[in-house]
Residue frames relative to the residue before (quaternion, step in Angstrom):
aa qw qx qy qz dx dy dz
X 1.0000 0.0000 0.0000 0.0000 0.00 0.00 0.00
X 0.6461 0.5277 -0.2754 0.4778 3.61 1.04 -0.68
X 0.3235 0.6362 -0.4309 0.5522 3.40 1.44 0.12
X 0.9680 0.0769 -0.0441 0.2347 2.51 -0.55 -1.55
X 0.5963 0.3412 -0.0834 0.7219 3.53 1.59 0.25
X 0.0181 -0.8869 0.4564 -0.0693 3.90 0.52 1.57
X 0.6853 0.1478 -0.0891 0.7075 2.97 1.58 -1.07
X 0.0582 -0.9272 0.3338 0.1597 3.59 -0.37 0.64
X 0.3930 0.7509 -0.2417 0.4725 2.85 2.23 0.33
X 0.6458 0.5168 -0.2119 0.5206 3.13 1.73 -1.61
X 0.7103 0.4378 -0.3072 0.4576 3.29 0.61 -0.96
X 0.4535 0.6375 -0.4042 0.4738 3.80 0.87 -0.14
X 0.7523 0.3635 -0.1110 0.5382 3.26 0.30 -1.99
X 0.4606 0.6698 -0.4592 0.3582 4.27 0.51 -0.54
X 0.8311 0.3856 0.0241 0.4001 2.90 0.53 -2.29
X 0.5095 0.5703 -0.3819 0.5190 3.37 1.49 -0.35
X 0.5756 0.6364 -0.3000 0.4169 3.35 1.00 -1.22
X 0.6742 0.4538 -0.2144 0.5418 3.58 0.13 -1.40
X 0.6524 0.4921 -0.4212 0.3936 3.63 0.15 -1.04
X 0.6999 0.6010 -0.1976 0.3314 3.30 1.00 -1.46
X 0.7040 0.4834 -0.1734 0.4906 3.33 0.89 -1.48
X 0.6925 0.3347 -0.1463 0.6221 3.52 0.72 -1.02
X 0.2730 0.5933 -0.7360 0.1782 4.44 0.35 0.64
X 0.4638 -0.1677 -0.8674 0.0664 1.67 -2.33 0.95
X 0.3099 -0.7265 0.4686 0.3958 3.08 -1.00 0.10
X 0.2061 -0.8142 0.5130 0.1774 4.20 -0.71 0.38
X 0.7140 -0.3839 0.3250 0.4871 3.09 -0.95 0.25
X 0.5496 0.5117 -0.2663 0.6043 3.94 0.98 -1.17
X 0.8038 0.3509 -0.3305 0.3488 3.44 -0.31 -0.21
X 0.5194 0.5214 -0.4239 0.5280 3.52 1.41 -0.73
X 0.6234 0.5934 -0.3098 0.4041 3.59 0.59 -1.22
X 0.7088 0.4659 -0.1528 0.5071 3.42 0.45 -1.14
X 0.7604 0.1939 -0.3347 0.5217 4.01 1.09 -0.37
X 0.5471 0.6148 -0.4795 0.3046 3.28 0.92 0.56
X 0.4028 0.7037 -0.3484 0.4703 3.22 2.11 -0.94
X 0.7596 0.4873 -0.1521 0.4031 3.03 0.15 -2.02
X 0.6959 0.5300 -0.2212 0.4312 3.66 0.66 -0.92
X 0.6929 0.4183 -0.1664 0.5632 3.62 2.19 -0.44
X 0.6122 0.6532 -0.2018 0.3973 3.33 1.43 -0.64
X 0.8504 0.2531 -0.0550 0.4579 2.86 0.73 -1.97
X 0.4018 0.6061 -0.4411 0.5259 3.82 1.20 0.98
X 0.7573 0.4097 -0.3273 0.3893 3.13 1.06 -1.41
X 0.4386 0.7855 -0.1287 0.4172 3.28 1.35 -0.43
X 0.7402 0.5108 -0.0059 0.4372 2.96 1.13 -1.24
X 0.5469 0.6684 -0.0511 0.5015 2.83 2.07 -1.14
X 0.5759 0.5863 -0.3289 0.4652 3.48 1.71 -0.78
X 0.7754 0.5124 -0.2143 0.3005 3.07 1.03 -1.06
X 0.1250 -0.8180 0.4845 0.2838 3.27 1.42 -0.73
X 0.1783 -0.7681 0.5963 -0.1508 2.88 -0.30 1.74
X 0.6031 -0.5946 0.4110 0.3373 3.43 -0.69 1.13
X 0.4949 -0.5803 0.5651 0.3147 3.49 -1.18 0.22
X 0.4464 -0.6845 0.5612 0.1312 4.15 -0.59 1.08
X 0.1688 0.7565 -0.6295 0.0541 3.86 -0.74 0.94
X 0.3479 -0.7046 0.6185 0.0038 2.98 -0.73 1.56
X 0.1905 0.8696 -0.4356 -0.1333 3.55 -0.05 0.67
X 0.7580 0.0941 -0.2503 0.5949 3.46 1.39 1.16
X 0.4116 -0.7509 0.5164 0.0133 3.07 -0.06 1.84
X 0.7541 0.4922 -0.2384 0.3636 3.65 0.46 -0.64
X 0.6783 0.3694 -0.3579 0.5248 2.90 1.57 -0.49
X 0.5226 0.5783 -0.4249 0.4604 3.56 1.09 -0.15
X 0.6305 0.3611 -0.5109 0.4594 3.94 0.67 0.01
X 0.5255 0.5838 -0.4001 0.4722 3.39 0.74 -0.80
X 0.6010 0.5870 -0.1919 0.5073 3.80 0.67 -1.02
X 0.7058 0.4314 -0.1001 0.5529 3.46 0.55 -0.87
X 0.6184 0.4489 -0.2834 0.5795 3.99 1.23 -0.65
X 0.5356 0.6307 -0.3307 0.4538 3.60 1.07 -1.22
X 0.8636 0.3201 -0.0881 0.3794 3.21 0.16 -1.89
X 0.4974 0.5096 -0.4171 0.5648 4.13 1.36 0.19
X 0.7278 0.1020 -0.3554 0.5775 3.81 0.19 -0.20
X 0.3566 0.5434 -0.6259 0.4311 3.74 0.13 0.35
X 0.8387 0.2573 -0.2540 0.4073 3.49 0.56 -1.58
X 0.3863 0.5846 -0.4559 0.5487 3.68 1.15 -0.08
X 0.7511 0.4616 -0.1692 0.4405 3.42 -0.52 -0.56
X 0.5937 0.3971 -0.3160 0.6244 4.02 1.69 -0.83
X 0.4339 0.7881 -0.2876 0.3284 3.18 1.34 -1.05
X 0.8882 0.0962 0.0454 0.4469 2.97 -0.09 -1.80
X 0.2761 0.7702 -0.2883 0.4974 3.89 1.59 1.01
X 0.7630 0.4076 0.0277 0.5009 2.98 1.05 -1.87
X 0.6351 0.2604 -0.2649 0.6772 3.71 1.22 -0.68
X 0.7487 0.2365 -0.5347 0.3125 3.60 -0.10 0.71
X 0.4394 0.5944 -0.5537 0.3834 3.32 1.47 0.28
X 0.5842 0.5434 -0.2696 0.5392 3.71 1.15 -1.79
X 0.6969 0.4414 -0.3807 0.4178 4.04 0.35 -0.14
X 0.3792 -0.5680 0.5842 0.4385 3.48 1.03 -0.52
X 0.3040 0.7678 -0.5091 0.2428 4.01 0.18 0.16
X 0.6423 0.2281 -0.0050 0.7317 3.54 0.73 -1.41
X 0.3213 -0.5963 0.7182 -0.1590 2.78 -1.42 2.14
X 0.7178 0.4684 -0.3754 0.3527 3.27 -1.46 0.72
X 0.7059 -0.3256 0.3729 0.5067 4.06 -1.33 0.18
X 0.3485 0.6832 -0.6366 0.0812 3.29 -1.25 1.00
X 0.0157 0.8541 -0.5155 0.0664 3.37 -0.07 1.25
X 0.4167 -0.6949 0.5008 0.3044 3.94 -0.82 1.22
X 0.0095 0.7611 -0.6327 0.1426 4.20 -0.57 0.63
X 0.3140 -0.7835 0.5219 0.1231 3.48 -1.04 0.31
X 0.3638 -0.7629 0.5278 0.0835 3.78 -0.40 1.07
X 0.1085 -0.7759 0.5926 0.1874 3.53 -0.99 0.68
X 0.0967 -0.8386 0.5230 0.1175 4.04 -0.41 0.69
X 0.4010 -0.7027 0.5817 0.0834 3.47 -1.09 0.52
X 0.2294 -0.8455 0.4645 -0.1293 2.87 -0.09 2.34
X 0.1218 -0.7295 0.6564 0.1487 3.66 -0.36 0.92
X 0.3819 0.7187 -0.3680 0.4497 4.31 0.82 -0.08
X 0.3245 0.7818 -0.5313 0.0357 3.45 -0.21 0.92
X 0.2979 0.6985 -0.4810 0.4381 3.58 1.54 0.35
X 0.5726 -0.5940 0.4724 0.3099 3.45 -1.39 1.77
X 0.6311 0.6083 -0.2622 0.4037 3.63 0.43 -1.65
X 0.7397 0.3281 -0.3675 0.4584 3.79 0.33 -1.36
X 0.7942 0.3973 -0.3009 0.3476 3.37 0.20 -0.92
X 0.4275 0.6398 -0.4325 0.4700 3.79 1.40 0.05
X 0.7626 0.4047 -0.1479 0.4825 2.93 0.94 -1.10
X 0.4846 0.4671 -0.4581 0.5807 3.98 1.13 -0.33
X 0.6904 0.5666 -0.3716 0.2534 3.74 0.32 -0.96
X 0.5807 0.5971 -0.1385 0.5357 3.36 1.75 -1.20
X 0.7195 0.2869 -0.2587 0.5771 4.00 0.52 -0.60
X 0.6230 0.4569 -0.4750 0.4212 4.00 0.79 -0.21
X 0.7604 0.4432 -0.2240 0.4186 3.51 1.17 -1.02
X 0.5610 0.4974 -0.2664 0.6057 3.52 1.42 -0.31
X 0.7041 0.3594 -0.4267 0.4392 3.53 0.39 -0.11
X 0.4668 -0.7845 0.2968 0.2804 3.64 -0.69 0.74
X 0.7946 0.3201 -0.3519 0.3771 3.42 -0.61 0.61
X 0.7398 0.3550 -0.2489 0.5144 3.63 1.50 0.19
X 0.1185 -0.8969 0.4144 -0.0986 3.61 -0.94 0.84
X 0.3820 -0.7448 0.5053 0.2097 3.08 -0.13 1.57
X 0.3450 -0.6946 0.6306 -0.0295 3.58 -1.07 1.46
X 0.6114 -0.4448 0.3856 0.5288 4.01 0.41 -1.31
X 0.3404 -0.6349 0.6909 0.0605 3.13 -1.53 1.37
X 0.1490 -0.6805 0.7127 0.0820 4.09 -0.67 0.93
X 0.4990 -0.5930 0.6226 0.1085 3.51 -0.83 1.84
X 0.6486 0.4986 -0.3907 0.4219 3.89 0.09 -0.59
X 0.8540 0.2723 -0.0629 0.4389 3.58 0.23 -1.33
X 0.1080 -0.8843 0.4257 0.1587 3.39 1.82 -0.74
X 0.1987 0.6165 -0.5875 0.4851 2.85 0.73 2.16
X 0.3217 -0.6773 0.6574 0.0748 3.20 -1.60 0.65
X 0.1362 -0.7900 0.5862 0.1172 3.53 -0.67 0.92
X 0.1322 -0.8490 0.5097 -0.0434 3.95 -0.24 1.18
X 0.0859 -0.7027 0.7050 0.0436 3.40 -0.73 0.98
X 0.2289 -0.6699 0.7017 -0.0804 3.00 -1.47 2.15
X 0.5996 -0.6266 0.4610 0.1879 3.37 -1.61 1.10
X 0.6701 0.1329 0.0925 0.7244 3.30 1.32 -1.25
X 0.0549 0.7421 -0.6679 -0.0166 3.84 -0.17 1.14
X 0.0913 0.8087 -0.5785 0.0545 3.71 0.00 1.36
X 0.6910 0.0919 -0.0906 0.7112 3.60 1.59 -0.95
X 0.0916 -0.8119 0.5762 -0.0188 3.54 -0.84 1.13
X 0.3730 0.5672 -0.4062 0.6117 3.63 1.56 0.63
X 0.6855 0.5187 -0.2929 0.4187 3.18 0.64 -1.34
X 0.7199 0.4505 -0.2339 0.4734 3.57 0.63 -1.25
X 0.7803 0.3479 -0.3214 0.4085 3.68 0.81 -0.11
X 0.5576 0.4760 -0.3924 0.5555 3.46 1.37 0.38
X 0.5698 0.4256 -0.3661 0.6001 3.66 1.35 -0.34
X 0.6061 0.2295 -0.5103 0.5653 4.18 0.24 0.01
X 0.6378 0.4962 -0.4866 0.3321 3.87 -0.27 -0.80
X 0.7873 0.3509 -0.2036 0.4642 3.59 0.53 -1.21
X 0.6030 0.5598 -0.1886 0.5362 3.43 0.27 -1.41
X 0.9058 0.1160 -0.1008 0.3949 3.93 -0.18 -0.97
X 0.7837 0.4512 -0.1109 0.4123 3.28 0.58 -1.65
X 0.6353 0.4222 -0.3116 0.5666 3.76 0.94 -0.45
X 0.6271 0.5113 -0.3624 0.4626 3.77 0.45 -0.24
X 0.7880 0.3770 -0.2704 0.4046 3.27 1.03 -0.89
X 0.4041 0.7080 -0.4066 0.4124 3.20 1.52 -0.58
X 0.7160 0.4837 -0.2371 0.4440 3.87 0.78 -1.13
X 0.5756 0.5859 -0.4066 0.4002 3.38 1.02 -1.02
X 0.8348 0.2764 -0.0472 0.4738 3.49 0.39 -2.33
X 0.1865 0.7851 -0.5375 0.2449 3.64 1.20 0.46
């Protein structure tokens, strides 16, 4: 079975994916995320991708609540900046933070919720100095934004992929 199904989560979530993006679903499309849902695992398998330890799942939902009204909240920031709504100084600038995180997974994952969340954007993280370079929409408090990734993002994961 591990043959044919290496990652069986990915290939779950692949095909779920495709189903999703491409609804209705048709007969062609089931086909096409089952391919995709067989291929790109087996694939995946060449590389030998480390094995993923989650070592507290509970905080990762909690994590995962944090980081949806985080975006909600970027969400609704960003269209009233783009609306003209919020008056006053607001100038876009880029923040450099000091990552203690050196686990592939945590920071894969920090990379994903800075760049998915709207108005901020992981730029490049130099492995040597383990800094993050962040590009902010509105850099008005740039303390603020590195005690909100340190706390808020980067310490949570640190426990999870610990």
């Amino acid at each position: 079975m591990s043959l044919l199904l290496p990652h069986p989560f990915l290939s779950a979530g692949l095909a779920l994916m495709w189903l999703v993006l491409n609804a209705p679903p048709s007969p062609g499309n089931i086909v096409l995320a089952l391919l995709i849902g067989l291929i790109v695992p087996a694939v995946m398998r060449a590389l030998r991708p480390a094995p993923v330890r989650v070592r507290r799942p509970g905080l990762a939902v909690r994590l995962l609540f944090i980081v949806l009204s985080d975006m909600l909240r970027s969400n609704i920031d960003v269209a009233s900046i783009i609306l003209g709504l919020r008056r006053g100084e607001r100038r876009a600038g880029f923040v450099s933070i000091p990552l203690d995180m050196q686990t592939p997974f945590g920071l894969s994952v920090l990379s994903i919720i800075l760049t998915a969340t709207p108005g901020t954007l992981w730029v490049q993280y130099d492995t040597h100095t383990g800094r993050l370079l962040m590009h902010l929409i509105d850099d008005t408090d740039s303390e603020g934004w590195v005690r909100r990734v340190k706390d808020r993002y980067e310490r949570p994961l640190m426990e999870i992929f610990a």
